[in-house]
C-alpha positions as CSV (number, residue, x, y, z in Angstrom):
1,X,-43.2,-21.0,30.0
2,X,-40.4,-23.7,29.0
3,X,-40.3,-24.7,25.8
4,X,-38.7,-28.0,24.7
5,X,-36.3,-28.1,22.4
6,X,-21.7,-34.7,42.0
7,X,-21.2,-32.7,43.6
8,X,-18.7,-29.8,42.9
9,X,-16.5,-29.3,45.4
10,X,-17.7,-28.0,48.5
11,X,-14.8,-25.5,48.8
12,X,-15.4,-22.9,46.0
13,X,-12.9,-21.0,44.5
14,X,-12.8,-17.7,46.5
15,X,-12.8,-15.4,43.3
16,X,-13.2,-11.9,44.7
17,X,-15.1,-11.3,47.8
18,X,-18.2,-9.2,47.0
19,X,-20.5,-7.0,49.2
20,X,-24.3,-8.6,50.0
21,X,-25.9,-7.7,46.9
22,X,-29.3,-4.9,47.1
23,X,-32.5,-6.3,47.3
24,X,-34.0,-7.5,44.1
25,X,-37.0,-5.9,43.0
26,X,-39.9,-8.0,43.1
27,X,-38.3,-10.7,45.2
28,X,-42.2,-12.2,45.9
29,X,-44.2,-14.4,43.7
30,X,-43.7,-15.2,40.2
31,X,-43.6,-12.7,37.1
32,X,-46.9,-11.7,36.0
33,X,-48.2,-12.3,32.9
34,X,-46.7,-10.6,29.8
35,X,-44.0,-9.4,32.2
36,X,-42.0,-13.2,32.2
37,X,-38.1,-13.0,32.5
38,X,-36.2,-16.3,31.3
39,X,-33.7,-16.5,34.0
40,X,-32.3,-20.1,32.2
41,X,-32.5,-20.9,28.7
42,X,-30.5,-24.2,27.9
43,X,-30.1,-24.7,24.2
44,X,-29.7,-27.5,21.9
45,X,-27.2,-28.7,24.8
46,X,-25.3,-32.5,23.9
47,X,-22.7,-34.6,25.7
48,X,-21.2,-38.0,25.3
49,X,-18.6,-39.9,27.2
50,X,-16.9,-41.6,24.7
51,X,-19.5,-43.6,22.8
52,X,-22.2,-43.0,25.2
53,X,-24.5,-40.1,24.0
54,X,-26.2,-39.1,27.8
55,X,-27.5,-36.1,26.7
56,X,-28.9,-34.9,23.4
57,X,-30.1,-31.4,21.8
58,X,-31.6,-30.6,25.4
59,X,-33.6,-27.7,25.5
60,X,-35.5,-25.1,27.8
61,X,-36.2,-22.0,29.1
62,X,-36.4,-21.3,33.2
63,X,-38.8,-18.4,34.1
64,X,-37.8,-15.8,37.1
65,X,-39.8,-17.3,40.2
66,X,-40.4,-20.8,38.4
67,X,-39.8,-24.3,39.6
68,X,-38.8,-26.9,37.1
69,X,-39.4,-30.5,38.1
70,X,-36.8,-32.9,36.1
71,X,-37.3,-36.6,36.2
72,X,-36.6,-39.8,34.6
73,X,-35.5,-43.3,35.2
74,X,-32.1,-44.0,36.8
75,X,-28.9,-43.0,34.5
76,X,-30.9,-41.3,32.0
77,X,-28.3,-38.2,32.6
78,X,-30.6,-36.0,35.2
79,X,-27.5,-35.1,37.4
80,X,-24.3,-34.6,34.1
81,X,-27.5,-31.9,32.9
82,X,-26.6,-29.9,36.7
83,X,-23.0,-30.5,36.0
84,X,-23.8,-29.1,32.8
85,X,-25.6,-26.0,34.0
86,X,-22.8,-25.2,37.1
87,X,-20.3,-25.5,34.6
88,X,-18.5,-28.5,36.0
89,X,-18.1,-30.1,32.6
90,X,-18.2,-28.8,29.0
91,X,-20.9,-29.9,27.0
92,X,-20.3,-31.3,23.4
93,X,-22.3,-28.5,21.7
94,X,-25.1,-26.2,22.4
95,X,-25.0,-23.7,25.7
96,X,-26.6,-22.7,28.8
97,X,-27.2,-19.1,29.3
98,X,-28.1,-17.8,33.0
99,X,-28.9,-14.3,32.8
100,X,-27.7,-13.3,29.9
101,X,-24.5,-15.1,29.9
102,X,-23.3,-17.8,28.2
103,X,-21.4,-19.9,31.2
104,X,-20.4,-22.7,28.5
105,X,-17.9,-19.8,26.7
106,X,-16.3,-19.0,30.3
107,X,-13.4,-19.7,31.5
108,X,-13.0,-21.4,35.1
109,X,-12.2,-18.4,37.0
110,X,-14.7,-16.8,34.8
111,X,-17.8,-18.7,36.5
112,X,-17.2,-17.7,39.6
113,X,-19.7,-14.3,39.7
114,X,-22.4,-16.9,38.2
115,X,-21.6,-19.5,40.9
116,X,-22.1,-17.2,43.8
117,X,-25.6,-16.1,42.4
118,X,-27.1,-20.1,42.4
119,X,-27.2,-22.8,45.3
120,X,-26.9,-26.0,45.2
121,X,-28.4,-28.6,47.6
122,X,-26.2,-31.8,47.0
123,X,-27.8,-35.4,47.4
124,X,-26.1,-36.3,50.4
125,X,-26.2,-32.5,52.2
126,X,-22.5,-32.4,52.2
127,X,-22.0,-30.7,55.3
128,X,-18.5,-30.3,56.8
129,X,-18.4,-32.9,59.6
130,X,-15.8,-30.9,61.8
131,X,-18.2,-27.9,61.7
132,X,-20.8,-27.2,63.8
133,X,-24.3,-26.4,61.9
134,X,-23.8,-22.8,62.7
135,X,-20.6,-22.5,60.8
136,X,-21.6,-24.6,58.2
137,X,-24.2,-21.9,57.1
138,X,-21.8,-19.1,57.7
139,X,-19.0,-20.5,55.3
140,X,-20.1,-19.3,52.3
141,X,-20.7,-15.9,54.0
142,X,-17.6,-15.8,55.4
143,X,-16.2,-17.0,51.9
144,X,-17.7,-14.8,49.8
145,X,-19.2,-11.4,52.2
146,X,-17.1,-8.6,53.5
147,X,-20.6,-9.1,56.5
148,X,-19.0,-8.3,60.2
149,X,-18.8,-11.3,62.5
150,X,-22.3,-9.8,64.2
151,X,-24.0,-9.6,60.9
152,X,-22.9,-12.8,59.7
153,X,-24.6,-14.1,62.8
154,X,-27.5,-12.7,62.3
155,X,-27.5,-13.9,59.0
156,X,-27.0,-17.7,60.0
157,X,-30.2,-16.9,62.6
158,X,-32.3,-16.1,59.9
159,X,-31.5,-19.0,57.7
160,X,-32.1,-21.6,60.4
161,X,-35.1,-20.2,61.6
162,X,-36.4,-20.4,57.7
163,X,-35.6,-24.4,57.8
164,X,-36.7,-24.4,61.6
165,X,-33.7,-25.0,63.1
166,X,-33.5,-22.5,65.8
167,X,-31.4,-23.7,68.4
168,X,-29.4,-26.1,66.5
169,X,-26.8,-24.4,65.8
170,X,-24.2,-25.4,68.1
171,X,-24.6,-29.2,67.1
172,X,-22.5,-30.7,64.4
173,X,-24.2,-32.9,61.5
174,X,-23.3,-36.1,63.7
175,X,-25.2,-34.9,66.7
176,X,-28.6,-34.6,64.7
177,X,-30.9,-36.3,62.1
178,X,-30.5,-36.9,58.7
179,X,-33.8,-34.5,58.3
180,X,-31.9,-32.6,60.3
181,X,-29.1,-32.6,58.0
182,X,-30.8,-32.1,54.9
183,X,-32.4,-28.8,56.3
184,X,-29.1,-27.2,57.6
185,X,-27.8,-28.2,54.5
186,X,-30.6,-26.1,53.0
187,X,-30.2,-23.7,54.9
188,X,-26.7,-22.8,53.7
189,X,-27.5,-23.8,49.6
190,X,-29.7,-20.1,50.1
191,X,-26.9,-18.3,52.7
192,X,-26.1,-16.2,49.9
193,X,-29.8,-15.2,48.8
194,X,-28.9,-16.9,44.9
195,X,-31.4,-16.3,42.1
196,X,-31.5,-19.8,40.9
197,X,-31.6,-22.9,43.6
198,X,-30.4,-26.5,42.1
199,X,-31.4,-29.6,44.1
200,X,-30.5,-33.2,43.8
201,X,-32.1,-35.2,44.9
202,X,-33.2,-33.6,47.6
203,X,-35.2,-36.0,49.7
204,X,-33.2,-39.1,48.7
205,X,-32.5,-41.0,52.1
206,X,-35.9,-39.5,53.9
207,X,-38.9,-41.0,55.0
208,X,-41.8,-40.2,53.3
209,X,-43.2,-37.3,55.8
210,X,-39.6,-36.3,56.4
211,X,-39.8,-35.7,52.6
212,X,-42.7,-33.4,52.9
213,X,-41.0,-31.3,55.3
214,X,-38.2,-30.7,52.7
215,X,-40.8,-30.3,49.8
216,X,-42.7,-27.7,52.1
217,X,-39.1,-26.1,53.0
218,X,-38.0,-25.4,49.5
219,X,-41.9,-23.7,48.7
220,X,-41.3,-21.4,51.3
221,X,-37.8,-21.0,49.9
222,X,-38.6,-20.0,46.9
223,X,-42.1,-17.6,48.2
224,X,-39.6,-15.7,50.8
225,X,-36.4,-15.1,48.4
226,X,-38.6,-15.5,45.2
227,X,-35.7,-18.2,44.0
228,X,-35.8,-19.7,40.4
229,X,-35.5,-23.4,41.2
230,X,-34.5,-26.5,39.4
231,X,-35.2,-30.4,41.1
232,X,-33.5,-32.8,39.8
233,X,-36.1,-35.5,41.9
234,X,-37.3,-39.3,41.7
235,X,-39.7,-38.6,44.4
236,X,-42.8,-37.8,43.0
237,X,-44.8,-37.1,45.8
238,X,-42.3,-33.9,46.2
239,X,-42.4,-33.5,42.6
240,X,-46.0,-32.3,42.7
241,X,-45.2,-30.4,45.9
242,X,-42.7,-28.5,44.5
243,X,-42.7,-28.4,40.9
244,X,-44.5,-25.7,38.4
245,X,-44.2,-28.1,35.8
246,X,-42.4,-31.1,35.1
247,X,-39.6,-31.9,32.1
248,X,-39.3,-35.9,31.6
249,X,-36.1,-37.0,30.4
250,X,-35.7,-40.0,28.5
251,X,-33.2,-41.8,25.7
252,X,-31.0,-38.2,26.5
253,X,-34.4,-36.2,25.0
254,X,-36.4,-34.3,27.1
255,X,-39.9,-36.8,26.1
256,X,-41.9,-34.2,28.0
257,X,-42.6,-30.3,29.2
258,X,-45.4,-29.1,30.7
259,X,-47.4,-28.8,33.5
260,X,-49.0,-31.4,35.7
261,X,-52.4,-32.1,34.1
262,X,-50.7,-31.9,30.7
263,X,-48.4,-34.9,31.7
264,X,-51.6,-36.8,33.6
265,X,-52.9,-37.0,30.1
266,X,-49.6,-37.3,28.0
267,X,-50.2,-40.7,25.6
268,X,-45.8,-40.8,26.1
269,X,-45.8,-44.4,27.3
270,X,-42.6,-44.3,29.7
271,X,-44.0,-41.0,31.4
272,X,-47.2,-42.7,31.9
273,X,-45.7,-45.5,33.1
274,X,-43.2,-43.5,35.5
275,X,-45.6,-41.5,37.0
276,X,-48.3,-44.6,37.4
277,X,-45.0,-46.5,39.5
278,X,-45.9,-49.4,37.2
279,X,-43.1,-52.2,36.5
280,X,-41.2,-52.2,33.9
281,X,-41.5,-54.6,31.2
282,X,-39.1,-58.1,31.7
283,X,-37.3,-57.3,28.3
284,X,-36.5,-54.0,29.2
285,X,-34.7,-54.6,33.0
């Protein structure tokens, strides 16, 4: 269980090239009990920007096969907590440990292994405009597999067919929805079969049943490759889709952790109030 305590660039350093890795052994489901593996533990983790303090002794623990639901008002520090975690920026103190590894004591070139084994779907899909759909899935194959042209395809097949997309891979991302979009950009955040998924936002822009789809999508995602995931989301509808549990960040503290009927009756006044949509109060706008 957890306990409480922008985007990078879209063109990843190469690093070394590296063979598809085996099979992982007990890709289905989540651990059972007594047999839980922390995939993520982020400890005691702080950062400022000058004299703003956006984060703050932030802690938690990510099981294997677990989805973690983050939310919180607007600027409370939900997307510099990914850049934290990808190792896009150095926090102040405290570390975040994926497998083992302490990614806040690497070096750049040093977080590239540890890159290659999460995905990230950025808020806006970030698809490459002058590439068709097809290719947009296959770059990261191409980047980062020694996979022969044939295999690669086949690859690309069966990650469009998992966000139902058959078909569409000879359009580019101006050619098709922004549902569209999202999926294909889906669709190559898990090209490389990664251990831990990160979304932002990841129905931002959708319409509500559009949202669904995407909320259904990333539970299959994580049934089929038997991803860790974490979402950063304001949408709470696909919060309660998608999430195992929810972590509520607030004032740079996580306020809450726990699971869904735990926060339905949490006397926390702001999560009540969040997850009730109610407004806020005039002396706080």
């Amino acid at each position: 269980m957890v306990r409480s305590s922008d985007e990078h660039q879209q063109d990843e350093p190469s690093g070394e090239r590296r063979q598809e890795r085996p099979e992982r052994q007990e890709r289905q489901g989540k651990p059972s009990a007594g047999r839980q593996e922390v995939l993520l533990a982020v400890r005691d983790l702080s950062k400022s920007y000058g004299e703003k303090r956006v984060l703050e002794g932030i802690g938690f623990e990510l099981q294997r096969g677990e989805c973690l639901v983050v939310m919180g008002r607007s600027g409370t520090g939900k997307s510099v907590l990914l850049r934290q975690i990808i190792g896009l920026e150095k926090p102040d103190s405290g570390s975040v440990v994926f497998d083992g590894t302490d990614l806040t004591r690497l070096r750049e070139e040093e977080l590239f292994p540890a890159r290659r084994r999460m995905g990230m779907l950025f808020q806006s899909g970030a698809l490459f405009d002058s590439m068709s759909v097809s290719d947009n899935v296959a770059f990261p194959l191409r980047k980062h597999t020694d996979l022969a042209p044939e295999e690669r395809a086949a690859k690309v097949e069966e990650k469009l067919k998992m966000v139902h997309l058959e078909g569409a891979g000879d359009k580019f991302p101006s050619d098709i929805s922004g549902g569209m979009r999202k999926r294909a950009a889906l669709a190559r955040s898990f090209a490389l079969d990664p251990d831990l998924m990160l979304y932002d936002e990841p129905s931002s822009g959708l319409d509500p049943m559009t949202s669904a789809t995407i909320a259904s999508l990333i539970r299959n995602v994580e049934k089929e490759l038997g991803v860790t995931s974490l979402v950063i989301t304001h949408d709470l509808a696909l919060a309660r889709r998608v999430g195992d549990r929810l972590a509520f960040l607030s004032d740079g503290r996580f306020a809450f952790v726990g699971d869904w009927e735990a926060a339905d009756r949490s006397k926390d006044k702001t999560l009540a109030d969040f997850l009730a949509g109610r407004e806020e109060e005039a002396d706080a706008a």
